[in-house]
C-alpha positions as CSV (number, residue, x, y, z in Angstrom):
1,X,0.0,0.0,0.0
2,X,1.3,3.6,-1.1
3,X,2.4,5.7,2.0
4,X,-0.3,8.6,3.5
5,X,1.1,11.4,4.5
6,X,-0.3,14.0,7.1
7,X,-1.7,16.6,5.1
8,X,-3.8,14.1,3.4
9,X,-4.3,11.9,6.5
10,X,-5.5,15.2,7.8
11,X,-7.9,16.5,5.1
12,X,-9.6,13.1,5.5
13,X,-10.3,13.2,9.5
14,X,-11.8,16.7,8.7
15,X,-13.6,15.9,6.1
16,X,-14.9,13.2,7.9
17,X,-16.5,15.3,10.6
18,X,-18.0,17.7,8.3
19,X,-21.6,17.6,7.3
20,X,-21.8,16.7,3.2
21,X,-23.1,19.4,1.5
22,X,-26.8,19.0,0.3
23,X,-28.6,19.7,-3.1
24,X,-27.2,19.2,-6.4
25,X,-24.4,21.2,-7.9
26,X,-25.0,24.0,-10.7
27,X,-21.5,23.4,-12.4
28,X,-18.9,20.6,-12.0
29,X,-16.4,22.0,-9.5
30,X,-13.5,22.6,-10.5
31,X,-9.9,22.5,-7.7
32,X,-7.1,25.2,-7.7
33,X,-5.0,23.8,-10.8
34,X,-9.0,24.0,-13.0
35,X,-9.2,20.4,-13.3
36,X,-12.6,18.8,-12.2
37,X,-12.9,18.2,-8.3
38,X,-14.3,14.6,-8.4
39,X,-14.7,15.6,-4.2
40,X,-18.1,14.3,-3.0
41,X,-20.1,11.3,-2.2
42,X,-20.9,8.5,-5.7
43,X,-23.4,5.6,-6.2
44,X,-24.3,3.7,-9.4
45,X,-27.9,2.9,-10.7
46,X,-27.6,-0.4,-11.9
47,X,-27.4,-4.3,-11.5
48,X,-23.8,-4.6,-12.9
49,X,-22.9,-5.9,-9.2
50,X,-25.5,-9.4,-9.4
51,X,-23.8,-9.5,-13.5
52,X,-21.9,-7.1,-15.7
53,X,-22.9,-9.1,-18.8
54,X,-26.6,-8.9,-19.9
55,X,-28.8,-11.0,-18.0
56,X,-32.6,-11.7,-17.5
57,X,-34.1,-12.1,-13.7
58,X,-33.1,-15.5,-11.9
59,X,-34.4,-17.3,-9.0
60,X,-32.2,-16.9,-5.5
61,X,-29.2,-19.1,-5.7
62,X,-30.9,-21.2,-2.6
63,X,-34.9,-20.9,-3.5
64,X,-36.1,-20.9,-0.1
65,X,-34.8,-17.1,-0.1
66,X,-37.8,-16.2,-2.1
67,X,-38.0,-13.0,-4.3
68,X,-36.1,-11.2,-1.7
69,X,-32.3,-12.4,-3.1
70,X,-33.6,-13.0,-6.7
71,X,-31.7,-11.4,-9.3
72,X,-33.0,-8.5,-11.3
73,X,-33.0,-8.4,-15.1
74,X,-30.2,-5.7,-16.4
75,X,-28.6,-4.4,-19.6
76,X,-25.2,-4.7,-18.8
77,X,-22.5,-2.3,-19.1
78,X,-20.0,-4.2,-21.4
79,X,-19.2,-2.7,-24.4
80,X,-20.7,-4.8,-27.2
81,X,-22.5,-7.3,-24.6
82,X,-20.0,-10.1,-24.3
83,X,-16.8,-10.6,-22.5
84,X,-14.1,-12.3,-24.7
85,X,-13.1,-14.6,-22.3
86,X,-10.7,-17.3,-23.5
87,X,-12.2,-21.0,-23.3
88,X,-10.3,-22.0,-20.3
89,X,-11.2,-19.2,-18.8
90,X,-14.6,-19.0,-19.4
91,X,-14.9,-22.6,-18.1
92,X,-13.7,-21.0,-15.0
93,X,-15.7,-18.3,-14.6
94,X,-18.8,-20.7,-15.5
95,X,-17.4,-22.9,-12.2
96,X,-17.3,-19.5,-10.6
97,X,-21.1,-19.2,-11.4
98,X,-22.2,-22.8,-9.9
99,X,-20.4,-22.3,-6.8
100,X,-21.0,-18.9,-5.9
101,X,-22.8,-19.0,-2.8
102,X,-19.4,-20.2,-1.2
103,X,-17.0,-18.5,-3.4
104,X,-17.8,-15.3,-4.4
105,X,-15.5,-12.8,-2.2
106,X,-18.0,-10.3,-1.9
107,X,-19.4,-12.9,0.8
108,X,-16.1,-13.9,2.4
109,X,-15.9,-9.6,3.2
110,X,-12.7,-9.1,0.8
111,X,-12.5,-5.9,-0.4
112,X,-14.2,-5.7,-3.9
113,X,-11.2,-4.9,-5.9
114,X,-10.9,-2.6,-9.1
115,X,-13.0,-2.5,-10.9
116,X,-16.0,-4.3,-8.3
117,X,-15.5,-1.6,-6.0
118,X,-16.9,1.1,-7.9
119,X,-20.2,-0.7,-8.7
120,X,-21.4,-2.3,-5.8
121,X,-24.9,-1.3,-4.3
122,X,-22.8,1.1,-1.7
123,X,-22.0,4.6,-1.8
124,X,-17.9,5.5,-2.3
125,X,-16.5,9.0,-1.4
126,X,-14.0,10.7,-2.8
127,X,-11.2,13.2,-2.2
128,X,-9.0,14.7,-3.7
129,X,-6.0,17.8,-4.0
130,X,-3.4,18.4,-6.3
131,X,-1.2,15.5,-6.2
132,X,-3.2,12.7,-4.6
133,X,-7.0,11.6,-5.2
134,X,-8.5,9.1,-2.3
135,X,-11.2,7.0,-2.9
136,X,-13.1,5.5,0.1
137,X,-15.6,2.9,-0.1
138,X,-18.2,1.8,2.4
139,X,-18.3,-2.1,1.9
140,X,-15.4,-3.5,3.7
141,X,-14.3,-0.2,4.6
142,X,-11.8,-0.1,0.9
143,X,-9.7,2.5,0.6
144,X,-7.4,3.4,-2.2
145,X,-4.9,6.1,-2.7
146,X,-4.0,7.6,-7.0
147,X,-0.8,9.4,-7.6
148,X,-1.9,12.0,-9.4
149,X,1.7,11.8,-12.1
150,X,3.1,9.1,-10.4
151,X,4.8,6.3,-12.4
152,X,5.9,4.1,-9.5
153,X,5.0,0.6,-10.2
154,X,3.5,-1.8,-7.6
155,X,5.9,-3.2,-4.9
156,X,3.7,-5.8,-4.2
157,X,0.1,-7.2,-5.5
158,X,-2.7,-5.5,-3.4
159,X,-6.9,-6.3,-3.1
160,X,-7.1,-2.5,-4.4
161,X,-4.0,-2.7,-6.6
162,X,-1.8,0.2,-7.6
163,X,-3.4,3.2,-9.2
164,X,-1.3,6.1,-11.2
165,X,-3.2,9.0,-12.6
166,X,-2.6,11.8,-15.1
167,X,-5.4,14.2,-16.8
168,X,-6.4,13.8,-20.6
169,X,-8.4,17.3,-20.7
170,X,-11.4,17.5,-18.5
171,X,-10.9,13.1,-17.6
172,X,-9.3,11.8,-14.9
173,X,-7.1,8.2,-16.6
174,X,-6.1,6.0,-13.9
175,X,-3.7,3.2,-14.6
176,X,-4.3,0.1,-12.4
177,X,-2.2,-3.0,-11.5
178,X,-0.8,-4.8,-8.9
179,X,-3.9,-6.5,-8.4
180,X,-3.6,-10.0,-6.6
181,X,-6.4,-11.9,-9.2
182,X,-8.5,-13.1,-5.8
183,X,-11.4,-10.4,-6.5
184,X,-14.1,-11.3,-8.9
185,X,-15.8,-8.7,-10.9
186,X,-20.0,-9.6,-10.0
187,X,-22.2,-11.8,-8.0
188,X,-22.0,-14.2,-11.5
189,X,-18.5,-15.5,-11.2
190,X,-16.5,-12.8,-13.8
191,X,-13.4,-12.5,-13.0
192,X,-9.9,-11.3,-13.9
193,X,-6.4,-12.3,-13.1
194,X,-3.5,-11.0,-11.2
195,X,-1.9,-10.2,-14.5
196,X,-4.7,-7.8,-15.3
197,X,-4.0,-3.8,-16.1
198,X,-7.1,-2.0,-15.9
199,X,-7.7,2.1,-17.2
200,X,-10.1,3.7,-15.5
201,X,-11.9,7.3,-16.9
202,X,-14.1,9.5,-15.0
203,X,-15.6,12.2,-17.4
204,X,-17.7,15.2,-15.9
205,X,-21.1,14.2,-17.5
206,X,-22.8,17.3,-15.7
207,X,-22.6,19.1,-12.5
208,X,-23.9,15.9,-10.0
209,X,-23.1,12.8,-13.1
210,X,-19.4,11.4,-14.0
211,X,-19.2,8.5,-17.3
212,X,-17.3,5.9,-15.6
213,X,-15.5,3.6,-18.0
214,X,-12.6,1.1,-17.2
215,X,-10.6,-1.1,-20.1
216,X,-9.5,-4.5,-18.9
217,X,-6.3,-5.9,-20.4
218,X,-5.3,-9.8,-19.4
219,X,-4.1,-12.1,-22.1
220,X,-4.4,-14.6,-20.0
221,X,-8.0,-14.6,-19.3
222,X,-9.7,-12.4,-22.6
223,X,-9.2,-12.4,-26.5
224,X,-8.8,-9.3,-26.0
225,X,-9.0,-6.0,-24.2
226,X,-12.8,-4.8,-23.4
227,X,-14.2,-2.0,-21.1
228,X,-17.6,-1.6,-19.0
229,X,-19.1,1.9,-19.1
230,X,-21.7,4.0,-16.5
231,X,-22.7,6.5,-14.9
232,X,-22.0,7.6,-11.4
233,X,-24.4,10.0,-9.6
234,X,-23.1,12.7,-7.0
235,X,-25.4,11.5,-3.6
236,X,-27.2,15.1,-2.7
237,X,-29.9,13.8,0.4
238,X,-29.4,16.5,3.2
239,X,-26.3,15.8,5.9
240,X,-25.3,12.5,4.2
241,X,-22.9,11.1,5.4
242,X,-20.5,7.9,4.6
243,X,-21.4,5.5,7.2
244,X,-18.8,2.5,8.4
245,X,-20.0,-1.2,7.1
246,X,-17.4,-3.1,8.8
247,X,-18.7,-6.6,7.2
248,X,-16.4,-8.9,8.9
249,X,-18.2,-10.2,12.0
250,X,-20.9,-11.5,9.1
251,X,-18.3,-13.7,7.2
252,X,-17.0,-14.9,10.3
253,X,-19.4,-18.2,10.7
254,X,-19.2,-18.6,6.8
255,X,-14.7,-18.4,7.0
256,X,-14.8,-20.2,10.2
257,X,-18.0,-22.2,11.1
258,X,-16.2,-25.1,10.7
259,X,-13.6,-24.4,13.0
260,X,-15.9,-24.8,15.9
261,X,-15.5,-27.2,18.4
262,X,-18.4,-29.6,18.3
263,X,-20.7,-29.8,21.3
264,X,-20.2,-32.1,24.4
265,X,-22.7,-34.9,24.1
């Protein structure tokens, strides 16, 4: 994990006690060098978390969990519909698929990974100065640092990887690796490997929307490169604020049930 270093440490304590600001934004706000200020609380709108591919409504994985943990129909965000998964690899994300009520991280309370963590069903905040953006997520309590410039390359492979940044115009690009391949990238078993590089873009789509895109690069796992694209919508409901999901006391029975020592006859 990259070094924090007070100024930032400190910007995020206070920003942590301050009330968010309510009501939506008339212009994109812009920080002291005129690039975008991504600053603020984000959520997606969508069902890319249960499947990025398209997919039509499905029954609970266990169907005594009723409609409540059904899946709901969505579009999908991958460009042109399909990952290009090699066969191999699709075979394993189609294992992935049939044992994911035991397998899928999400459930174990891993930290979702790049590009997971942007799209699960829980609001991520962001901030950001000059040289350093931080992205905080509430499931799992994630956290990532981007070196705004930097070139560094990962000392070691990370759940959030290793994220370099440099502005193209009014987008943010964010150059991703040093991921360590255990993440998955839905509820539906897609995954990517520790060899994968990822680019992220966040585009100013209005003052309270940002176009999300990330291209996935892993030879070992795709044909070839692809890339998932959405919005993100600026959270605006008066005094939100970020609240802590510290999820693992709920995967402890699931990691360790079996570790139990049986009861005395």
């Amino acid at each position: 994990m990259k070094p924090f270093f007070i100024p930032l440490f400190l910007l995020i304590l206070l920003a942590a006690q301050q009330v968010y600001a309510a009501g939506p934004l008339a212009e994109f706000p812009r920080a002291s060098d005129g690039h975008p200020d991504f600053s603020g609380v984000w959520q997606t709108l969508n069902s890319a978390h249960w499947n990025i591919e398209p997919h039509v409504a499905a029954a609970a994985v266990l169907p005594a969990l009723g409609a409540q943990f059904a899946v709901p129909p969505g579009m999908g965000v991958v460009a042109g519909g399909t990952i290009p998964y090699l066969p191999e690899a699709k075979a394993q994300r189609d294992r992935n698929f049939t044992a994911r009520l035991l397998e899928d991280p999400e459930g174990k309370c891993y930290l979702g990974g790049v590009p997971r963590s942007t799209y699960m069903p829980y609001p991520f905040q962001i901030f950001q100065n000059i040289n350093e953006i931080v992205m905080v997520y509430q499931f799992a309590t994630g956290l990532r640092r981007i070196d705004v410039g930097g070139t560094e390359e990962a000392p070691l492979d990370s759940w959030m990887g290793w994220s370099n940044a440099r502005w193209d115009g009014d987008t943010l690009l964010v150059e991703v690796s040093g991921l360590n391949g255990l993440t998955w990238l839905d509820r539906a078993g897609n995954y990517a490997s520790a060899n994968a590089r990822i680019t992220e873009s966040y585009t100013p789509l209005g003052p309270n929307h940002v176009l999300y895109e990330a291209t996935i690069i892993d030879a070992t796992v795709f044909a070839q490169p692809w890339k998932i694209s959405m919005p993100l919508y600026r959270i605006v409901d008066k005094d939100f604020r970020l609240l802590e999901f510290k999820c693992e006391p709920f995967a402890e029975e699931k990691l360790y049930g079996y570790l139990r020592k049986p009861e005395a006859q």
